[in-house]
KOLFI-718006 format. One record per residue (C-alpha): residue number from 1; residue in one letter; x, z, y. Coordinates in nm, 2 decimals. Example, Ala and Ser with C-alpha at 12.3 -4.5 7.8 and 13.67 -1.06 7.14 Angstrom:
BEGIN
   num   residuo       xx       zz       yy
     1         a     1.23     0.78    -0.45
     2         s     1.37     0.71    -0.11
//
This chain:
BEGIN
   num   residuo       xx       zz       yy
     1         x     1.63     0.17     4.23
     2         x     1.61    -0.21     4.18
     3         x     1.95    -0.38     4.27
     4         x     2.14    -0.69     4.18
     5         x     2.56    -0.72     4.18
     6         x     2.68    -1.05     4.27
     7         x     3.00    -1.09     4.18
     8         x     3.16    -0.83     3.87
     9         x     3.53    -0.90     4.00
    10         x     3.76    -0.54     3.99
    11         x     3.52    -0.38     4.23
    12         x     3.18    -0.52     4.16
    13         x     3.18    -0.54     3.79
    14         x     3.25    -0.09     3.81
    15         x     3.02    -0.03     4.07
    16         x     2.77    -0.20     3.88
    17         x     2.86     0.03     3.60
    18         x     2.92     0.39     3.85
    19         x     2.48     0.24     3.91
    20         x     2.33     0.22     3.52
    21         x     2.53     0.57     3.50
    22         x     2.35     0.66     3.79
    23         x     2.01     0.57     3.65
    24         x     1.97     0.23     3.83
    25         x     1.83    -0.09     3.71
    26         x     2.13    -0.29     3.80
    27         x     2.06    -0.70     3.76
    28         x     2.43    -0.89     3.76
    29         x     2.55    -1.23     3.83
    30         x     2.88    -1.37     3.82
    31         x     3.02    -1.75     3.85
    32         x     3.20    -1.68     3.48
    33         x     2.90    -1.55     3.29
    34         x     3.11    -1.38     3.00
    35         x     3.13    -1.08     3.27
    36         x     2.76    -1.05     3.33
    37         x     2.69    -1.05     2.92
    38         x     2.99    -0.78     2.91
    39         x     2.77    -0.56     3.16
    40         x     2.44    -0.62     2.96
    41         x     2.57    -0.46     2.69
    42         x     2.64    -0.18     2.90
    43         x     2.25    -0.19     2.98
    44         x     2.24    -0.44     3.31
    45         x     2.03    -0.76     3.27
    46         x     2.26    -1.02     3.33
    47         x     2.12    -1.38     3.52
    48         x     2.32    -1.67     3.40
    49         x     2.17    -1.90     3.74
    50         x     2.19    -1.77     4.12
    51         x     1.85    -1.84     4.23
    52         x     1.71    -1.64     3.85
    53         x     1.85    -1.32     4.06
    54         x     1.58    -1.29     4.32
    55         x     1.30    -1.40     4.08
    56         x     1.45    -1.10     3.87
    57         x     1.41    -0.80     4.19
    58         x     1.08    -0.66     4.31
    59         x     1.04    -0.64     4.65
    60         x     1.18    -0.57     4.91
    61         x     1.47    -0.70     4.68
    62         x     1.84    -0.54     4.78
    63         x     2.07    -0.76     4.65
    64         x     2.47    -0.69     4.67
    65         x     2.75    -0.92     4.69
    66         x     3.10    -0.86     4.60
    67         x     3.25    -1.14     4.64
    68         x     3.54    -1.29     4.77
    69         x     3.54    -1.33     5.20
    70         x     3.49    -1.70     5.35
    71         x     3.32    -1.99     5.17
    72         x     3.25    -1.86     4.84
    73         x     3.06    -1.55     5.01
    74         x     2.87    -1.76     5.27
    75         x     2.76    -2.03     4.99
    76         x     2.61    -1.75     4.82
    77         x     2.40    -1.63     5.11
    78         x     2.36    -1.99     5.14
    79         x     2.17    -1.99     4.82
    80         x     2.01    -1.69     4.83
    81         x     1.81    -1.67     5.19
    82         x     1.58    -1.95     5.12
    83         x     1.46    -1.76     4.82
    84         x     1.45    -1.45     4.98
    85         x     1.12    -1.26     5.20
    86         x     1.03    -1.03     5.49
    87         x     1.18    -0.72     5.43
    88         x     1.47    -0.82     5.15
    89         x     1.80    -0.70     5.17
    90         x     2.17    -0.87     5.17
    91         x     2.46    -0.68     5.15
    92         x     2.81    -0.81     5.21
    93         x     3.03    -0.55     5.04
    94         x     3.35    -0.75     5.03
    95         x     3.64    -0.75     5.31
    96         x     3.46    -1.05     5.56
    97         x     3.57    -1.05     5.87
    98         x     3.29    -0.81     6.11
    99         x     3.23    -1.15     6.31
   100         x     3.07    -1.32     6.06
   101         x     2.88    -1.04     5.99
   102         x     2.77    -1.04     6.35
   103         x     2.67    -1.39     6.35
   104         x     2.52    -1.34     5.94
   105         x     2.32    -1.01     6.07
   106         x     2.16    -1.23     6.41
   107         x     2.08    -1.56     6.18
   108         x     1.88    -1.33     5.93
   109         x     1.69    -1.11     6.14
   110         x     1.51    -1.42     6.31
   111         x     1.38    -1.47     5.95
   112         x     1.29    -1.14     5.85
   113         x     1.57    -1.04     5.62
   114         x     1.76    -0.73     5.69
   115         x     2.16    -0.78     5.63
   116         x     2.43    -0.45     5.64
   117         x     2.82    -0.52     5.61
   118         x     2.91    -0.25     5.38
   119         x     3.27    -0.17     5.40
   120         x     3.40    -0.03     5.04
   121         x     3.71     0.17     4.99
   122         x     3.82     0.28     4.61
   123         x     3.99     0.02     4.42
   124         x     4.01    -0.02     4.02
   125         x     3.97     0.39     4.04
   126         x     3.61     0.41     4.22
   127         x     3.42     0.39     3.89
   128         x     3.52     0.75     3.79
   129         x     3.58     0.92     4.12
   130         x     3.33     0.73     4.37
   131         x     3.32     0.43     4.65
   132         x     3.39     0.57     5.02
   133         x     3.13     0.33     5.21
   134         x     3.14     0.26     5.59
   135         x     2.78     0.04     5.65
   136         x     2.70    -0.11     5.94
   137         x     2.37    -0.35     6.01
   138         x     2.01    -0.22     6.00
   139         x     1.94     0.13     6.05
   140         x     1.61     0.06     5.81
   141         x     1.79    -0.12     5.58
   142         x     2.06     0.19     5.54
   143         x     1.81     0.40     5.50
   144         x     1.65     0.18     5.19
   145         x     1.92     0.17     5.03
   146         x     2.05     0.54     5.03
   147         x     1.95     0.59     4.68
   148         x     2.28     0.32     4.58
   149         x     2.47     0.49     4.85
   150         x     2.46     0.79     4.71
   151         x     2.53     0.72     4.35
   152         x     2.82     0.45     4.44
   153         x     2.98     0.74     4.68
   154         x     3.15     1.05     4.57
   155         x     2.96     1.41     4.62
   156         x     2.93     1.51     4.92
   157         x     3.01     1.36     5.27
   158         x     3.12     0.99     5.10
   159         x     2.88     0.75     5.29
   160         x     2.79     0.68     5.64
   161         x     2.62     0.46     5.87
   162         x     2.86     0.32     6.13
   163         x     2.62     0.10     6.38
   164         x     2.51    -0.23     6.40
   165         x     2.60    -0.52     6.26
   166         x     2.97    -0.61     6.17
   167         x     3.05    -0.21     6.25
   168         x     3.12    -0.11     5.90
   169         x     3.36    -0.41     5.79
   170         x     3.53    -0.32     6.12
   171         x     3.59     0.04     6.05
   172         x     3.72    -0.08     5.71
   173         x     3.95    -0.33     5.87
   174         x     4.09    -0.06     6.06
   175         x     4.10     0.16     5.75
   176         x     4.30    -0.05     5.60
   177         x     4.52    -0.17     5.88
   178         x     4.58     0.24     5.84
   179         x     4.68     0.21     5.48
   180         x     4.99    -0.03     5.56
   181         x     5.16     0.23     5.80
   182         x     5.11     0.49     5.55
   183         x     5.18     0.27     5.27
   184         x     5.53     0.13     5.44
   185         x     5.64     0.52     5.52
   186         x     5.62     0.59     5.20
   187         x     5.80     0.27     5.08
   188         x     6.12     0.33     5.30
   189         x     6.15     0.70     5.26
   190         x     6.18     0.65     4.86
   191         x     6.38     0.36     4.91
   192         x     6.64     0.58     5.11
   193         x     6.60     0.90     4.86
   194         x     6.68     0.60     4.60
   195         x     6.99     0.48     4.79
   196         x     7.18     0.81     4.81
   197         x     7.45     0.94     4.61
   198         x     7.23     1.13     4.38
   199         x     7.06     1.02     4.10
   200         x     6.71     1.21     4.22
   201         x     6.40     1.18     4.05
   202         x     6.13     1.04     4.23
   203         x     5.83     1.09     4.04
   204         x     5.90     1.45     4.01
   205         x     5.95     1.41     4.40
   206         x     5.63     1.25     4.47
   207         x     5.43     1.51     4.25
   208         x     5.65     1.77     4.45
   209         x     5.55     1.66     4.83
   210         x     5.16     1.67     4.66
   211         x     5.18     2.04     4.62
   212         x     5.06     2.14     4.98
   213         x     5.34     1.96     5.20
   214         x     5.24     1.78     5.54
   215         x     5.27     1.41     5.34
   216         x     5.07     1.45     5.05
   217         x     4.81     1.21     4.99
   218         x     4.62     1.00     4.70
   219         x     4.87     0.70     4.77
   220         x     5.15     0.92     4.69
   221         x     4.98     1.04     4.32
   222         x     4.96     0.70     4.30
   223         x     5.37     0.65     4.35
   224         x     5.44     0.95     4.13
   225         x     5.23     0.78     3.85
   226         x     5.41     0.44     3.93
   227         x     5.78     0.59     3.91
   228         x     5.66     0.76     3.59
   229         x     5.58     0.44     3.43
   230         x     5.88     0.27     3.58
   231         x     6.16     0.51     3.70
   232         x     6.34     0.23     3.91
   233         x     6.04    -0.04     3.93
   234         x     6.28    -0.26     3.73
   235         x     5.99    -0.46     3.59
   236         x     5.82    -0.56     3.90
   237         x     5.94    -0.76     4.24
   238         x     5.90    -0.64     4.57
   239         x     5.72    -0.94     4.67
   240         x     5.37    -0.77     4.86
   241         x     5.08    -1.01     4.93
   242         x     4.80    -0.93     5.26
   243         x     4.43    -0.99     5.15
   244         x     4.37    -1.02     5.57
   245         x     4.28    -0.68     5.70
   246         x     4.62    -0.62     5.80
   247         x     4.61    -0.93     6.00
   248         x     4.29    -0.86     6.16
   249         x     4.37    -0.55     6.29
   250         x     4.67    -0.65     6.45
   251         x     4.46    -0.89     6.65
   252         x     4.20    -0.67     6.77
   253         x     4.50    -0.41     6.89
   254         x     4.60    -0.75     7.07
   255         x     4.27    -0.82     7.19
   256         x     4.17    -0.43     7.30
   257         x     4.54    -0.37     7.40
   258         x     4.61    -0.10     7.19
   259         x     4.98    -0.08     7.08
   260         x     5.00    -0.04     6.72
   261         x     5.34    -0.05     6.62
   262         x     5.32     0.10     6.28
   263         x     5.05    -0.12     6.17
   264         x     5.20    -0.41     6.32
   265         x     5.58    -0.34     6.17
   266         x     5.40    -0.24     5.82
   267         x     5.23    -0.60     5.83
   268         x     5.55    -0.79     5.89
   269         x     5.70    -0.61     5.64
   270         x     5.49    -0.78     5.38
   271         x     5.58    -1.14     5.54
   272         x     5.95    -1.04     5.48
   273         x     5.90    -0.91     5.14
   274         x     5.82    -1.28     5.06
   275         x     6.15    -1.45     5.17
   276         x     6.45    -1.39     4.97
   277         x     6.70    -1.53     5.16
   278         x     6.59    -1.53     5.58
   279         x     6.69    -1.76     5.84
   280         x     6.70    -1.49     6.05
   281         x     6.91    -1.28     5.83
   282         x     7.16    -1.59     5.83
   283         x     7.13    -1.61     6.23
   284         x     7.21    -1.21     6.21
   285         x     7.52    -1.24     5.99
   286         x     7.67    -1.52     6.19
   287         x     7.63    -1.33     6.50
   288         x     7.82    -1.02     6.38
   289         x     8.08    -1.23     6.24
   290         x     8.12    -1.46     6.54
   291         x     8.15    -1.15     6.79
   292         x     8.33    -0.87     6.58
   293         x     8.45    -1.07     6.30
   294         x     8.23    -0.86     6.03
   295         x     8.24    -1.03     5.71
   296         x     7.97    -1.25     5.57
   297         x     7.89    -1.31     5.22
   298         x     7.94    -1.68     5.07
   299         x     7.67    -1.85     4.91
   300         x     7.70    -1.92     4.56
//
C-alpha cells in the first residue's frame, strides 16, 4: 500500500521502517529533513516540502502523522486538507487529546475526507516486536487501511477498531493512565527491597518475578534490563516528566466519577519527583517537631 509518515521522531521514523520491511511504499516527511534522507536510504522517498507529500500519494491518499499533540499537529492538518480529496485519509497517530479528534473527525467529514485517531502503544522497541494500535474514526477508513495495520501490529490479535471518532486516543489515554499505577508499584516495591538490610540484587529479582509469578510483565524485563545496566541507577535522577495522558485520565475519572486512586497517586508522584526540597515536607517536619518534639534537620 501507498502511505506517507509525517513526522520520523522515536515512533514514526521505525514505523516507517516496520512498513518498507513490510513491503510498503512508505513516502516520509519531517520538519529536519536529514531524517527523511536517512529513511530514503532505507528505500522510502523522502519529500523535503509538506504540500510535495500529497502530490507524491495516489488516491485515495492515506497519509500518517506522528507528530507531536497541539499546534504543531493541527498546523499540519492545517496544511494538508486543502490539498487533500474525497475519499483521502488523515491519521493522527500521536497522543492528541480524543476531543480534538472529535472536533478534527466532524470538520473533515463535511469535506469528504475520512480522519481515524489511531492510538499507538510500543515505544523505541515497536520496530522489532510490533505497534499495539487502538483506532477510532471511520469504519471505511479502518478498513482501508488494514493492510498498514497489519504490518505496523504484532501477529495476531494486535489491532482493533475501537468506535468513532476520538475512541481510539481515548482508550490509549486510559492505557496509559494504566501504565502509571503499574509503573509506580513497581517503583516503590524495589525501592523498599533496596532499603533493607540486605544487599539483594534486583535485576536478578526482576528476571525472577518474570518466571511465571502473579507481577510479571514487559515493564518489569524492562527494570531487570535497567538494574543490569545500572545496579543502583547511580547515573540517572529520579526526576519523571508526564507527556499528558496521565493528566487526562485523571479528569475524565473526575468527570465520569470513577475513583481512580492508583492512577491518580501514580500521577502525583511524578509532580513530587520534580521538587527536591517541598513546602509541604517543611510544613510536615514542623508539625512533628512542634507537637512531639521530633527532630528536624537544619538547612545547610
Amino acid at each position: 500500500m501507498d502511505i506517507a509518515m509525517v513526522g520520523l521522531g522515536r515512533m514514526g521514523g521505525n514505523m516507517a521502517r516496520r512498513l518498507l520491511r513490510g513491503g510498503h511504499r512508505v513516502v516520509v516527511w519531517n520538519r529536519t529533513f536529514a531524517k527523511a534522507e536517512e529513511l530514503g536510504v532505507e528505500g522510502a522517498e523522502p519529500i523535503r516540502e509538506l504540500a510535495g507529500v500529497v502530490a507524491a500519494l495516489p488516491q485515495p491518499r492515506v497519509i500518517w502523522l506522528m507528530l507531536p499533540y497541539g499546534e504543531t499537529t493541527q498546523e499540519a492538518i492545517d496544511e494538508l486538507v486543502p490539498l487533500l480529496a474525497e475519499d483521502d485519509i488523515l491519521i493522527d497517530g500521536g497522543n492528541s487529546p480524543f476531543q480534538d479528534d472529535v472536533r478534527r473527525g466532524a470538520a473533515l467529514a463535511e469535506k469528504g475526507i475520512r480522519y481515524l485517531d489511531a492510538g499507538t502503544s510500543g515505544g523505541v522497541w515497536g520496530l522489532e516486536v510490533g505497534y499495539c494500535l487502538m483506532v477510532g474514526g471511520e469504519r471505511t477508513a479502518f478498513e482501508h487501511i488494514r493492510p498498514v495495520l497489519a504490518t505496523l501490529a504484532p501477529p495476531g490479535h494486535g489491532y482493533e477498531y475501537m468506535g468513532g471518532h476520538g475512541s481510539g486516543h481515548f482508550v490509549k489515554m486510559v492505557h496509559n493512565g494504566i501504565e502509571y499505577g503499574m509503573m509506580q508499584a513497581y517503583a516503590e516495591g524495589f525501592e523498599l527491597l533496596e532499603a533493607t538490610e540486605w544487599d539483594l540484587d534486583l535485576a536478578a529479582i526482576a528476571d525472577l518475578w518474570n518466571q511465571g509469578s502473579v507481577v510479571r510483565s514487559w515493564l518489569l524485563e524492562l527494570a531487570a534490563d535497567a538494574f543490569k545496566k545500572d545496579p543502583g541507577l547511580e547515573h540517572i535522577t529520579g526526576y519523571v516528566e508526564d507527556t499528558g495522558e496521565g493528566r487526562w485520565t485523571v479528569e475524565q475519572a473526575i468527570r465520569h466519577g470513577v475513583p481512580m486512586p492508583a492512577i491518580t497517586s501514580a500521577l502525583f508522584m511524578r509532580f513530587r519527583s520534580r521538587q527536591a526540597d517541598t513546602f509541604s515536607g517543611k510544613v510536615l517536619a514542623a508539625l512533628r517537631n512542634e507537637f512531639g518534639g521530633h527532630a528536624v534537620q537544619e538547612k545547610k
